[in-house]
Structure formats: C-alpha cells, structure tokens
C-alpha positions as CSV (number, residue, x, y, z in Angstrom):
1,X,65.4,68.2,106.0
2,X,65.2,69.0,102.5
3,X,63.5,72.1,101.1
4,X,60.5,72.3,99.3
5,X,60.6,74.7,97.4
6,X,57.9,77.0,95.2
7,X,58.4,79.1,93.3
8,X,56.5,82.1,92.3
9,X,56.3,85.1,89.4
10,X,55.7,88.4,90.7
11,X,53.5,90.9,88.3
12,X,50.2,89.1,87.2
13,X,50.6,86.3,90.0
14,X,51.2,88.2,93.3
15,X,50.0,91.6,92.5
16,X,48.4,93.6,90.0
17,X,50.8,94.2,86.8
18,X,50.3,97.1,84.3
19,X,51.3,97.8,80.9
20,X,52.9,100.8,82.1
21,X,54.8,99.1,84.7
22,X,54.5,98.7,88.6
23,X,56.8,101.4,89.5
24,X,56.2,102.2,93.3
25,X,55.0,100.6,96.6
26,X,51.8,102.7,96.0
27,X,51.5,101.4,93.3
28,X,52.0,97.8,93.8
29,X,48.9,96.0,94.4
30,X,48.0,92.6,95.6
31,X,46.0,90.1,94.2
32,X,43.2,88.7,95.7
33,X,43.9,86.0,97.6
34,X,47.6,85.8,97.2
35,X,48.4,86.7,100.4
36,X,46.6,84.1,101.5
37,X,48.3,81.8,98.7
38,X,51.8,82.2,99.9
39,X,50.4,82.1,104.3
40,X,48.7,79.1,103.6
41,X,52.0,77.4,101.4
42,X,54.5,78.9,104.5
43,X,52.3,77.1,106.8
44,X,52.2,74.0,105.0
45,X,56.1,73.6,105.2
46,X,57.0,75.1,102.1
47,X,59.8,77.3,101.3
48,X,58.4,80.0,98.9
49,X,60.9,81.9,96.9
50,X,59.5,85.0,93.8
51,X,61.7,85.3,90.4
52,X,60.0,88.4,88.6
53,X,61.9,89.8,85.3
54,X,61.9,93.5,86.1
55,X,63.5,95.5,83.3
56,X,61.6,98.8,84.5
57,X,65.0,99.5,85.9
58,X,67.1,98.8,82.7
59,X,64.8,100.9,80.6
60,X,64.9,103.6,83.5
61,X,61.3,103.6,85.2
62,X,62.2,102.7,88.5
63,X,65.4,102.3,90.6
64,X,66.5,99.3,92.5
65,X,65.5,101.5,95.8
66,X,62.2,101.8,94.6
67,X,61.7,97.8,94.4
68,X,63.1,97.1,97.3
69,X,60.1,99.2,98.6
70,X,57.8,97.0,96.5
71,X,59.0,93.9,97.7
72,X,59.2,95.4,101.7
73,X,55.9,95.6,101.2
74,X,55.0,92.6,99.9
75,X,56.9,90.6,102.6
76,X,55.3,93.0,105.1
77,X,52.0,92.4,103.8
78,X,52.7,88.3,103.1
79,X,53.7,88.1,106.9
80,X,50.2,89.7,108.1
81,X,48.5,86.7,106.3
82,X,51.3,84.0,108.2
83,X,53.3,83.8,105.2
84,X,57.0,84.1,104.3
85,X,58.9,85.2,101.2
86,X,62.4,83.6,102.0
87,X,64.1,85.4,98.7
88,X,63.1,87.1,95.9
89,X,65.9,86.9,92.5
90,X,64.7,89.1,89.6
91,X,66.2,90.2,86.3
92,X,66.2,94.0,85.5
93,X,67.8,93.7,82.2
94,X,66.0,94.7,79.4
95,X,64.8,92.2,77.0
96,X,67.3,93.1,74.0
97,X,70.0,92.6,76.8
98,X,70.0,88.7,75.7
99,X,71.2,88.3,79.5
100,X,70.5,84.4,81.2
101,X,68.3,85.4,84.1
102,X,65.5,87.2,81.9
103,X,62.7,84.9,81.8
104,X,61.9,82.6,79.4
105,X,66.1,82.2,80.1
106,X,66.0,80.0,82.9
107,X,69.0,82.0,85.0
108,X,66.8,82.8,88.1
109,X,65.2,79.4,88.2
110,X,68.5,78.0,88.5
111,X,69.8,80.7,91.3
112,X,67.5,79.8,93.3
113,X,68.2,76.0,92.7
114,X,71.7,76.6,93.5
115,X,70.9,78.6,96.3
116,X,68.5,76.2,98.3
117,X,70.7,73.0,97.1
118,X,67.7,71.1,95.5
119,X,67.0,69.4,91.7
120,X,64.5,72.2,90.4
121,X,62.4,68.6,88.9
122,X,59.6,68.7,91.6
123,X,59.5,72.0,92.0
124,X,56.3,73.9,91.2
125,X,56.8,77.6,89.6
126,X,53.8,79.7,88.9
127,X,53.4,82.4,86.6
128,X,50.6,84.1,84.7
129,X,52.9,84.2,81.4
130,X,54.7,81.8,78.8
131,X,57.7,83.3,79.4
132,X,57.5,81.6,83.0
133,X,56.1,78.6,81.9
134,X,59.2,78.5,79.2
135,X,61.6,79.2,81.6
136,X,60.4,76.4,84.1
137,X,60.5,74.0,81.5
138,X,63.8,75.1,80.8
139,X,65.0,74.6,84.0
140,X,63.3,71.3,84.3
141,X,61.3,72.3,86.8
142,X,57.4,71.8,87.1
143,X,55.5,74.5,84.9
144,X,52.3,76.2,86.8
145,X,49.9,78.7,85.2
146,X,47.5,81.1,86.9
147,X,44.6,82.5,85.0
148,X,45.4,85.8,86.5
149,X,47.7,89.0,84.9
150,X,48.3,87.6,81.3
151,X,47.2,84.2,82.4
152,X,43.9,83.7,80.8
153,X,45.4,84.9,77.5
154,X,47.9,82.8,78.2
155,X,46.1,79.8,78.5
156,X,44.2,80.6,75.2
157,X,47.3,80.8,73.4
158,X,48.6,77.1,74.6
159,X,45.1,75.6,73.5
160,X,45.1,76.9,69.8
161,X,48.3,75.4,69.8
162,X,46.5,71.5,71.5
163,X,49.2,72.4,74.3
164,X,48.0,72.0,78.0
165,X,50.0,72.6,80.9
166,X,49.0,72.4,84.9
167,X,46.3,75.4,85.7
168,X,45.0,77.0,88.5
169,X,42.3,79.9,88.7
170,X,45.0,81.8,91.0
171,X,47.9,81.3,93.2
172,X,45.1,80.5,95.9
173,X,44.0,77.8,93.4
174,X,47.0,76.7,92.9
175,X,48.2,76.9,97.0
176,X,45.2,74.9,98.0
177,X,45.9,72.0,95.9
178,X,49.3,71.9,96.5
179,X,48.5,71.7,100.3
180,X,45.5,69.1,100.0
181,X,48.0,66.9,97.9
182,X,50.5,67.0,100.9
183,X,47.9,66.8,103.5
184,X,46.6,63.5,101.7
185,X,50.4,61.9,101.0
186,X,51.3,62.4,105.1
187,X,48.2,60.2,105.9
C-alpha cells in the first residue's frame, strides 16, 4: 500500500517559534491544537513526516543533542494525542551556507520523497512561512499555509502580491479537512 504522506514545518506550525530561537525542550512549546492535528492525520492513515530548517546549530545556539530533546518531546507529546511523527529531516546550516536542504531549497522535501518512495505531487506540506511554501513548490509538491508562527504575515504578503495559495487557520484546520476529504472519497 502506498504512503500518504504529509508533510509538516516545525517552528510556527507545530510549536511556538521565537525570534531568538527555540533552543531547548523547555523551551519548546506546542501549538494549540497541533497535537491533535498530527493524532487525528496518524489516525486517518497518513504518514506524517516534519522538515524544519534549524540553523540554531550552524550559528552555535544549540547542539544536535539538544534537538533531539526537542523533537523526543514532541513525538512523546504527539503520541499522547494518538499520533505519530515517522521521521523528522531538518537543515542546520546557516542561511549563507547556500546548502540544498535549507528551505526555500527543496533538499528535505525531496529526502523525504526518496525516502518513502512516492512522487512528492499530491503531497500536502504545511508551513507558516514562504520559505516552505517556495520550497514545496519547488519540489512539486502541494503548498499549505497555516495562519500561525509567521503565517498570518505570510499570507498578507502573498495577497499584496494577487497570489493565493491553499490556507488553513492551523495545522488542526488544515488536518480536519484533509480527513473530511478522505472520509467523503472512501464513501
């Protein structure tokens, strides 16, 4: 059986992001209702995957050890609500690194492509930022926005320029629909 696949930012979408950078499990955060976002996609059958740029590391905030905590406890936390984060890719590269897998680059989109086996052209990735919504598009994949983190701003920005793209309050928003829409093709 094929994967379906989603996949999701991190900072802004998931959890809480800060200008100064999410630097600990402490400080990492959920969002309200994400949780619930990524139990209620799990449930529905889908395989949801994060791809988070995270250059605190190349400009020296925060080790790799210390996101590993962050993400343990996001799984951790994602399980309590029936959900499952099956991988998690992320850049931690600094922008001036010019690197492929920093977002709006579409390296990570297309990791996790190879990695699952599937044509990223269905697939649905959410973020609260252009940089994701550029780097879905140039992975082919199916650009999502969130009006949460940077996502309100965001979606301002694409309407002074008469650009729309697919948008949900949040990744609950977002989770809901993408359920209902299944639900209604199985019957």
């Amino acid at each position: 059986m094929p994967v379906e696949l989603v996949i999701v930012d991190r900072d802004g979408v998931i959890n809480r992001d800060s200008p100064e950078f999410v630097r600990s499990a402490a400080a990492w955060c959920p969002l309200d209702g994400s949780l619930e976002a990524i139990g209620l996609m799990t449930r529905a059958g889908y395989t949801v995957a994060v791809a988070s740029n995270q250059s605190g590391i190349g400009r020296g905030l925060f080790g790799r050890a210390a996101l590993y905590r962050m993400h343990r406890k996001m799984r951790r936390l994602a399980q309590r609500h029936g959900g499952r984060i099956d991988r998690i890719v992320y850049c931690p590269h600094r922008p001036e690194d010019g690197c492929d897998c920093r977002k709006p680059r579409p390296g990570l989109l297309r990791r996790l492509a190879r990695h699952y086996r599937v044509p990223l052209g269905d697939v649905p990735v959410v973020g609260d930022s252009q940089r994701d919504l550029d780097a879905a598009t140039a992975a082919g994949a199916r650009p999502v926005l969130v009006r949460t983190g940077n996502g309100a701003a965001t979606e301002r920005a694409l309407a002074a320029r008469g650009e729309q793209v697919e948008t949900y309050a949040d990744l609950l928003g977002f989770a809901r629909a993408l359920t209902a829409a299944r639900g209604a093709r199985s019957h």
